[in-house]
N, C-alpha and C positions, 0 to 999 in steps of 0.2 A: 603818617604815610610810610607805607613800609619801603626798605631800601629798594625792592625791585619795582615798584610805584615812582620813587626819586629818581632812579636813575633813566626809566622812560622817560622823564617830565625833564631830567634834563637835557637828553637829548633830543626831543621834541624842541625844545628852545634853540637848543644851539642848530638844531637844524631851521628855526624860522628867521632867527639871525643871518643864517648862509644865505636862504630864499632871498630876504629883504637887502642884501648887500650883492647879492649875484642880480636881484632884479633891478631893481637902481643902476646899476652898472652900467645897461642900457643904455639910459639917460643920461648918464656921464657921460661916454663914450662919444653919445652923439653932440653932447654940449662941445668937448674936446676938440670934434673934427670942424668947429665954428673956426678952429686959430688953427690948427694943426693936422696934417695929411695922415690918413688912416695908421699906414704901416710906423709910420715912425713915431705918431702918437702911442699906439698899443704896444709897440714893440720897447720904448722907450720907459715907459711904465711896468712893463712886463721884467726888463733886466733891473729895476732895482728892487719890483718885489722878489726877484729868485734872491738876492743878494741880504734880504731881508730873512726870506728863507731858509737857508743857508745859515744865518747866523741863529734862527730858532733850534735848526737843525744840529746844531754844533751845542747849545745848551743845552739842549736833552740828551746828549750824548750819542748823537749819530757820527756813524762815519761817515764821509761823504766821498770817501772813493768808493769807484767801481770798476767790479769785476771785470777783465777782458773780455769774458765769453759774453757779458751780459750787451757791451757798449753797443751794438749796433744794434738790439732791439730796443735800448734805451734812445738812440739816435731816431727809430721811426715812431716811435712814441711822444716825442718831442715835437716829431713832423706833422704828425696825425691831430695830436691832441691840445696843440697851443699854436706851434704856425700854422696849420690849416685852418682848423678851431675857431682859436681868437685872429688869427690875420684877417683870414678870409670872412670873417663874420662882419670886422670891425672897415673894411673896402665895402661889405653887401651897402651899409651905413648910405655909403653917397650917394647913392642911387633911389633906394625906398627907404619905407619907414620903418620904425621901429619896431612894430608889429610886424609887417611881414616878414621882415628880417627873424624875427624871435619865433614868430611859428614855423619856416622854413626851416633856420638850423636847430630845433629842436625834435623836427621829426625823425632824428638820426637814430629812434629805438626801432623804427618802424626800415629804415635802410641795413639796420644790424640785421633785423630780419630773414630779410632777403641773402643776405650776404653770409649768413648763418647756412642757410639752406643751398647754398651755388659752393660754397667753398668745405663746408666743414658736410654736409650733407645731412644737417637737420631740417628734416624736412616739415614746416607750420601741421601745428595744428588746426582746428577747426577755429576757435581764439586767434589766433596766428594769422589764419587767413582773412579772419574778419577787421582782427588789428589794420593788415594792410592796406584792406579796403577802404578802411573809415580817413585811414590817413593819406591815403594817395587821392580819395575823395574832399578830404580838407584841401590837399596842396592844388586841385585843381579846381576848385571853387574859388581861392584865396587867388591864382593865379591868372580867373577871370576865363576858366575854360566854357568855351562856346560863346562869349559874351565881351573877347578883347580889353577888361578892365584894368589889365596894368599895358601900359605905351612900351613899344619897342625903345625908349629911353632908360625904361626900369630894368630892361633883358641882363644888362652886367651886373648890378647886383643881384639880380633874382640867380643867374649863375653860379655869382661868388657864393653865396647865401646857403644854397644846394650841394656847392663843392665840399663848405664847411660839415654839414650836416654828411655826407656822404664818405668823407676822407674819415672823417672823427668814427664812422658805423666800421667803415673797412678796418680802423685801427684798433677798433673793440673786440674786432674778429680773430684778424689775425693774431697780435698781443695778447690775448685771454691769458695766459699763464702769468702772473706776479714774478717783476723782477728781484733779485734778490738783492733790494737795496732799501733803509729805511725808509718809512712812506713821506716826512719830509726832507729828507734827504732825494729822495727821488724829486718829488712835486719841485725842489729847486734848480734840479739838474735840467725839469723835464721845459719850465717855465725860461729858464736862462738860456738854453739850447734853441728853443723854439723861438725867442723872441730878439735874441741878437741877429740872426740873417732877417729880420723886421727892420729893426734900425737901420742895417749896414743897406738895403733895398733904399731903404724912406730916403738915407740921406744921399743915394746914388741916382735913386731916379723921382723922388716925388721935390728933394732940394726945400725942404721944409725953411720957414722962416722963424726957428725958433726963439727970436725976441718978439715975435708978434702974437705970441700966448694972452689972451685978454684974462680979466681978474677972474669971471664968468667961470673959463676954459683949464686957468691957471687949479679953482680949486678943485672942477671936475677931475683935473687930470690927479691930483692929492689922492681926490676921491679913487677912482680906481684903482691908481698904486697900493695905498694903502688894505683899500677893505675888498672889493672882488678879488685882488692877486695876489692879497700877502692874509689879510686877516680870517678869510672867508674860510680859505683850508684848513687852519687851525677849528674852525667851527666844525667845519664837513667832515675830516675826521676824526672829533669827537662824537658827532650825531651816528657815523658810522659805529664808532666802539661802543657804543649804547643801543644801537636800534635795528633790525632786521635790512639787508640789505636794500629790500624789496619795498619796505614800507621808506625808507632813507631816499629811494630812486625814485617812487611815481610820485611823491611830496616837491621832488626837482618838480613836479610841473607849476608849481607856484612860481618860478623864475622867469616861465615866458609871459605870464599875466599880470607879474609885477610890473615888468617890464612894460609891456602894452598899456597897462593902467594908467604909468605914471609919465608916459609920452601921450598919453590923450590929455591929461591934468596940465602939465606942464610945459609941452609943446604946440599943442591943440592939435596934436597927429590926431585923422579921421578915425572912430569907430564906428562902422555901420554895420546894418544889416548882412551884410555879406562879409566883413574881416568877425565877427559873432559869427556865421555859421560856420569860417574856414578853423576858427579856433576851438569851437565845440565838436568837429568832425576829426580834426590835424590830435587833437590832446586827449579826447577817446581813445582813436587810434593807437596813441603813445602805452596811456595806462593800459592798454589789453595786450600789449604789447611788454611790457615790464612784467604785467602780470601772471609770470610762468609757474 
């Protein structure tokens, strides 16, 4: 195999490692919120992989300070892209399933979109437009348009769900430019920032009972820490330093379907006819939509 053959093949790998431990994560996540309140589960998990981070960071030889001029776009990046992100994703949790949860905040390529086009004044293409259509078509098929299918009980997650997806598209927009700070060095600044006002919320207003972690919850919660928030980015960017951006990004779409998979396998979350068509309409949508 020639060296430019090996080094697809290994980033193809290290990118299906990311997929399978991002889409699992899911299901961790939801195992976790059996013993433990969203924010303080996620956020709790979140500040020891930045710490974890951090110390990878530190072996490679990153600095981990940052520049003055940079901190406050580092501070909305942190907001956007882990507290809204993962907070707001891992609250959707209480309310639906895991599947709707994972196709809603995944349709954030299809809100960059839009938000591309109102702020920066790129205005879609023909692609562009159809992206949007397939995907605002998934989200209202999924979310039982004309037909009542999710209960005014589902509305706060279907909210959070959306906020995630939507804050995460705004901060893609806005942020476009690369902080100048190393990429794990960053990811732990960005991870630790984001997920400490998680904790300090969970334990101020959700008052978690953290000895009542079950063994179940105990290892989901390992899980997570470890491999979605500390292991995965060491994978994600390797598969970037190896693979086209573009072919690296519409491959993410293997993370809402792992996701969805393995809470149908393992929770007995519903797959029907209609979460199939919101997923084949919502993840079109995406890939036409990445596909610039």
């Amino acid at each position: 195999m020639s060296p430019a053959n090996t080094n697809r093949a290994t980033g193809f790998a290290a990118l299906l490692v990311t997929a399978l431990g991002w889409g699992f994560g899911w299901l961790a996540m939801k195992v976790v919120l059996q013993s433990w309140p969203p924010l303080f589960g996620r956020g709790a998990a979140g500040l020891i992989a930045a710490m974890l981070l951090a110390l990878v960071a530190l072996m490679r030889g990153e600095r981990l300070a940052v520049p003055r001029g940079a901190r406050a776009r580092l501070a909305m990046a942190a907001f956007t892209n882990v507290f809204a992100w993962m907070g707001f994703s891992s609250l959707s949790l209480r309310w639906i399933t895991v599947s709707e949860a994972a196709l809603l905040v995944y349709s954030m390529p299809v809100w960059a979109t839009l938000f591309a086009w109102a702020v920066l004044g790129h205005r879609p293409t023909l692609r562009g437009f159809l992206a949007l259509a397939l995907g605002l078509s998934g989200i209202g098929v999924l979310l039982g348009a004309g037909g009542g299918a999710l209960g005014a009980e589902k509305l706060p997650g279907i909210g959070f769900a959306l906020a995630a997806a939507v804050l995460f598209a705004l901060g893609a927009v806005l942020n476009s430019r690369a902080l100048p700070v190393p990429p794990f060095a960053m990811t732990a600044w960005q991870v630790g920032l984001g997920c400490l006002p998680m904790v300090v919320l969970g334990i101020t207003l959700e008052r978690p009972a953290v000895m009542a972690l079950s063994s179940a919850s105990a290892w989901a919660f390992v899980y997570v820490t470890l491999i979605p928030m500390a292991a995965c980015f060491l994978t994600w960017f390797e598969a970037l330093r190896r693979l086209p951006p573009v072919a690296a990004s519409t491959s993410m779409l293997l993370v809402p379907l792992i996701g969805i998979l393995s809470a149908t396998l393992f929770l007995s979350e519903p797959l029907g006819p209609r979460e199939m068509l919101a997923m084949a309409l919502t993840l079109g949508g995406v890939v036409l939509a990445l596909r610039k």
